[in-house]
N, C-alpha and C positions, 0 to 999 in steps of 0.2 A: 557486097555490103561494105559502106567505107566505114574506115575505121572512125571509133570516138573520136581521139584524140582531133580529127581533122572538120569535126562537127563545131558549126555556131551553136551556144546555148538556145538556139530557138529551136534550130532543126533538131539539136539533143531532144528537148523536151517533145518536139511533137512524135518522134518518134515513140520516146518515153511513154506519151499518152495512147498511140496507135498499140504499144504493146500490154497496154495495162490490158485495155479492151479488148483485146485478141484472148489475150489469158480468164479475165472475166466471164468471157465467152464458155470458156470451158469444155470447149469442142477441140483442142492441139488435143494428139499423143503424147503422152509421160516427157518422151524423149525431146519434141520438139517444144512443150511447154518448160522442159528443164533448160534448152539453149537459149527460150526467149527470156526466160526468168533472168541467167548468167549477163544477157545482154542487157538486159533492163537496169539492173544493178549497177555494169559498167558506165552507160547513161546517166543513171542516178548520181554516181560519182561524179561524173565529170560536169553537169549542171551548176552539183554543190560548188566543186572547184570555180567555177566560172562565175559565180556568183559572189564567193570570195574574195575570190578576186575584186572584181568592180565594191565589193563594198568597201576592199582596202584602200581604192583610189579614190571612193566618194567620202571618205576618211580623212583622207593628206587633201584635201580641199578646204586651205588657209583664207579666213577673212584678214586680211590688210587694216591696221590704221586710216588707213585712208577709204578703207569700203569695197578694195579692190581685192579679188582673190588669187591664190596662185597656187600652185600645185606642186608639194612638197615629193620628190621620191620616195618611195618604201621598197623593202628587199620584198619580191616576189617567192615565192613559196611552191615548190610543187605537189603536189599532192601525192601521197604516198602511197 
């Protein structure tokens, strides 16, 4: 299983949704419905994070006097 951190927000999320459904289902054992749970959460995080992100940079996206835009820096953030 690769780790979150090395997951695109898309593959996060489909995961994320493969495991809601899995759990929904209601057929895992305690044990392995408590690991998907742990994992789904990790996911969940790391989505938020990723999402954050991109809004902070669709944020620093300056309109120019002249009509032109440009793209201002911001201090990146890790998630905690």
């Amino acid at each position: 299983m690769e780790t979150v951190e090395n997951l695109s927000f898309e593959e996060a999320l489909g995961e994320l949704e493969s495991l809601v459904r899995r759990l929904e289902e209601g057929k895992c054992p305690l044990d392995e419905a408590v690991k998907t749970f742990e994992r789904g959460i990790n996911l969940k995080n790391h989505c938020d994070a990723k999402l954050k992100n991109a809004r902070l940079k669709v944020e620093q996206i300056l309109e120019n006097s002249d009509g032109s835009t440009s793209l201002k820096p911001f201090l990146h953030e890790e998630p905690n």
